[in-house]
N, C-alpha and C positions, 0 to 999 in steps of 0.2 A: 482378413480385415478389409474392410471397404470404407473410403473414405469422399466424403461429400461435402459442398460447399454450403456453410447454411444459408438455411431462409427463414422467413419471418414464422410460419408454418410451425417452425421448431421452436421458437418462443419456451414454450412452456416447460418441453421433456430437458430443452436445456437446461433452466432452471433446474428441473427437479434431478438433475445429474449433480449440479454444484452444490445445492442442499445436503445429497448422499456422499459428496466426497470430506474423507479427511487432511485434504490439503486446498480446500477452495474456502472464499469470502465472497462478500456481497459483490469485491470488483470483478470479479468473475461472471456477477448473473447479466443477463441481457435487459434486464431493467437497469443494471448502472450503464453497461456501456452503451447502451441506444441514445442515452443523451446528449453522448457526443454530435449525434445525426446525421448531415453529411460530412462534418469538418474531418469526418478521418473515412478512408476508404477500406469498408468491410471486409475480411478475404480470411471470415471465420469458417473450420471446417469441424464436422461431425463424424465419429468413428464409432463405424457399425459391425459387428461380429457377423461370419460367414451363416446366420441365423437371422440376419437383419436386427438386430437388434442394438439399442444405440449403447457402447462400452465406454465413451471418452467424447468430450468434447475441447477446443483446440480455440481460444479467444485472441484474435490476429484480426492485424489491418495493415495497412502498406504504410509504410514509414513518410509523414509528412515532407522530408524532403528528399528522397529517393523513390522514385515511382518502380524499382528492380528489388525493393527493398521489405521484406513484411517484418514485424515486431509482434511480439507477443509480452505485451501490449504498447501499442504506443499510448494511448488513453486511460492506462489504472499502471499504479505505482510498479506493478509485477502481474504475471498472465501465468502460460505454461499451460501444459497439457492435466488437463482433468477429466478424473475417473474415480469409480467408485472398489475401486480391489480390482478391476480386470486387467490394469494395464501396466505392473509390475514386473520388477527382472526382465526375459528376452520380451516380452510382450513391450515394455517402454519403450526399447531401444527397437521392435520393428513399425510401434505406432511413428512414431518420430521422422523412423525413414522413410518410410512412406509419404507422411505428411512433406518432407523434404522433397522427396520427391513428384508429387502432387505440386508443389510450388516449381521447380524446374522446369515441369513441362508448362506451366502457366508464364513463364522465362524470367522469373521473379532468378537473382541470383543473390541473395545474400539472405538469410534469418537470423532473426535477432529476438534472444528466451529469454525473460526476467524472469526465473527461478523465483518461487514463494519462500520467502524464511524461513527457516523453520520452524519457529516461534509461535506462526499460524497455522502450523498441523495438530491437528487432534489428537494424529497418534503418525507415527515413522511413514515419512514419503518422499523418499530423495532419491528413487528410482530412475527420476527423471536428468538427474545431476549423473548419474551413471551412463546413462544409454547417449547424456551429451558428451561426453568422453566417449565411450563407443564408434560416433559420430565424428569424430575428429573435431568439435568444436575447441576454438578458443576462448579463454576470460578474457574478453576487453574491457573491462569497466568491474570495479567492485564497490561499495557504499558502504560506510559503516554510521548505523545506528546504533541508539543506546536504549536498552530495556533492562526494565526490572523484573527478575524473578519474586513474585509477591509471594510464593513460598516460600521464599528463603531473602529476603531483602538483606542488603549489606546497609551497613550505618549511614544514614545520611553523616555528611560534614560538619562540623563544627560550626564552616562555612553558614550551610543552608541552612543549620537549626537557630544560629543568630537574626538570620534575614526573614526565617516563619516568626521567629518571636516578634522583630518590630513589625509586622505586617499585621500583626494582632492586633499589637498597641497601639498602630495606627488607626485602627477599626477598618479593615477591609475585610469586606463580605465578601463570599463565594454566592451566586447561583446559577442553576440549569435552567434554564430555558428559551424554546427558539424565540421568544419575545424580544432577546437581547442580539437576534443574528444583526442584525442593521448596524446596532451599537459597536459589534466586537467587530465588525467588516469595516467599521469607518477606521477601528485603531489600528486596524490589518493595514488598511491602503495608507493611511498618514507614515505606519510605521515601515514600510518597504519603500515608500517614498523618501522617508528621511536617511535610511540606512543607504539603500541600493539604488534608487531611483526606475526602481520597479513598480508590478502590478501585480496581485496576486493570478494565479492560473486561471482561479474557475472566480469569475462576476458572483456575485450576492445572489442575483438573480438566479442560477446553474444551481450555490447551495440549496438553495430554498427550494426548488424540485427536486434535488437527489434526495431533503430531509422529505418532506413530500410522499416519495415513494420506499424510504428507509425511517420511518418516524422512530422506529424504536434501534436504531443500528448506529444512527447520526444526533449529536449530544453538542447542543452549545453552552457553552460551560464563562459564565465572566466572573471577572472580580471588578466589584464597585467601591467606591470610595466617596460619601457625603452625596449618596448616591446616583452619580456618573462612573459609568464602565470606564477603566482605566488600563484593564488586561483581559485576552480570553484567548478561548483554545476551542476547535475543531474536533471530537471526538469522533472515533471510525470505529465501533463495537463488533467484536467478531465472535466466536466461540472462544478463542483463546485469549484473546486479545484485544485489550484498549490502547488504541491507536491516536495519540496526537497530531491531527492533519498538518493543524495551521497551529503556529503560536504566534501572540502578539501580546505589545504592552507597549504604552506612551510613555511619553518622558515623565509625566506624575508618577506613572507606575511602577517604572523602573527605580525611582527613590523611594517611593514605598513600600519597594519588594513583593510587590502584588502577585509577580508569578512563584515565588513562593507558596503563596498560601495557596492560589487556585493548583499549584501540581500536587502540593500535600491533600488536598480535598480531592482529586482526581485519584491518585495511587489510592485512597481508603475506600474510595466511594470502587472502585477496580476489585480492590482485594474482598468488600463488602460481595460483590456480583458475583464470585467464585473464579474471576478469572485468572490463569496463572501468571499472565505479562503486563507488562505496562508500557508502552513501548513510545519514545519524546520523538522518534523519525530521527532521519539523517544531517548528520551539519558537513555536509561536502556540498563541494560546488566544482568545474570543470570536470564533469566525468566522473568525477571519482578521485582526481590527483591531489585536489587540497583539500586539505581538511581542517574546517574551523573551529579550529583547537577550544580559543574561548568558549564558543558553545554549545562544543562537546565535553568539554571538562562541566560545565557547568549541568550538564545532563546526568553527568557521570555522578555528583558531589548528592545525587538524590540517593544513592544507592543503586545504581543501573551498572551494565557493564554492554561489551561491545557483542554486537547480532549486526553481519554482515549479509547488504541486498549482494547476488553474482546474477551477472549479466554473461550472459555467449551467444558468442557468432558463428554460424554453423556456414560456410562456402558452397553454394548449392553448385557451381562449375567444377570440383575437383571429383577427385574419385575417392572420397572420405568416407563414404556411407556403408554402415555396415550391410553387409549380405543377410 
């Protein structure tokens, strides 16, 4: 194997690597993460078979505040090494080393892998969770989300079937369309203002490009009421998987149960597309150490159950790397 740092050059065969693998999504292609542009420092590399040929590609950039530091990815929820069937069993675990050690001599000392869920493979690719065992990595940070098997869905709650029914009666509409990004972005920023006295990550402006270059991947989804947007959700459409980026809803919406009805129209409109998950994201905050019970339970009550993000740190200073 031979390993290389990419270049723009590579664009394209990237791409069509992440398209062929059974464990990659749109945050993989170099059309998502080029948006980031300079705010993160590129330090993606390509993996080429002693044929030249490219087997794997490798989405990293130096950890915003560690300049000794690369992540895969700092920029999209989970990265990892992607390949199309070539880089399985000792193949994972010597692309890995390599790549490890490619960053060493670069004097970067510490990696950091956001493993893909599994949820988003097409078919079995955790090869890569082996060869970081191999590797002497450690878990430091785990996340737990909540998704639904649309094959097999478990009962909504008593709970949520009361809160869809008044969300009826109250006449709240579901619709798709980016016409409403502005709308659901204003209830985003009031609503993480009132709770947290945050911002969201990515500006209106950053969605509106990513939908842009993803029109059919990225789904803005609201629910109105006497027709003003009162709740909405961010959708991330994968092969496997519909992905709730962002959720939101104002204090109207919250009394009228409005994200009831928009998740109930999200899971059918999911199960309609043949996907097998439904996937609401993670209710953690510090790393990974607390967990917002409220709403995660409140994910759970849809019929979901827990799919955990792992995160490792591989020591690029010790003598961990296998041979």
């Amino acid at each position: 194997m031979k390993i290389i740092p990419y270049q723009e050059e590579y664009a394209s065969v990237w791409d069509d690597m992440v398209a062929a693998s059974a464990a990659a999504t749109i945050l993989h292609t170099r059309r998502f993460l080029s948006y980031h542009g300079s705010r993160v420092a590129d330090r993606s590399l390509l993996i080429f078979d002693d044929k030249e040929r490219l087997i794997g590609v490798f989405p990293a950039a130096l950890n915003p505040s560690c300049e000794v530091m690369v992540e895969s990815h700092p920029g999209a929820t989970y990265g990892g090494l992607v390949h199309a069937g070539k880089l399985r069993g000792e193949q994972a675990v010597l692309a890995l080393n390599l790549i490890s050690r490619h960053y060493h001599a670069m004097g970067i000392t510490r990696l950091r892998y956001k493993a893909v869920p599994h949820i988003y493979h097409a078919a079995p690719a955790q090869d890569d969770l082996y060869a970081m065992f191999r590797l002497g990595a450690i878990r430091y940070r785990c996340d737990l989300s909540c998704a639904i098997d649309l094959a097999a869905r478990m009962p909504a709650s008593k709970r949520r079937l009361r809160s869809l029914k008044s969300a009826h009666i109250h006449g709240v509409e579901i619709v798709s369309s980016a016409g409403y990004a502005a709308s659901i972005w204003s209830v985003l920023e009031e609503n993480l203002a009132r709770k947290h006295d945050a911002k969201p990550i990515h500006t209106l402006q950053e969605i509106l490009v990513l939908h842009e270059r993803f029109p059919r991947q990225i789904e803005f989804v609201a629910a109105k009421h006497a027709g003003v947007v009162v709740a909405g959700a961010l959708l991330f459409h994968s092969p496997t998987v519909v992905h709730a980026q962002y959720i939101a809803s104002s204090e109207v919406g919250y009394n009228l149960h409005a994200l009831d009805a928009l998740f109930e129209w999200c899971i059918r409109h999911a199960q309609q597309d043949g996907v097998r998950y439904f996937d609401f994201g993670i209710s953690n905050e510090n790393e990974g150490n607390f967990l917002n019970t409220g709403l995660y339970n409140f994910k759970t009550e849809f019929g979901g159950g827990g799919i955990v993000h792992e995160f490792f740190e591989l020591n690029l200073q010790g003598e961990n790397h296998a041979a």
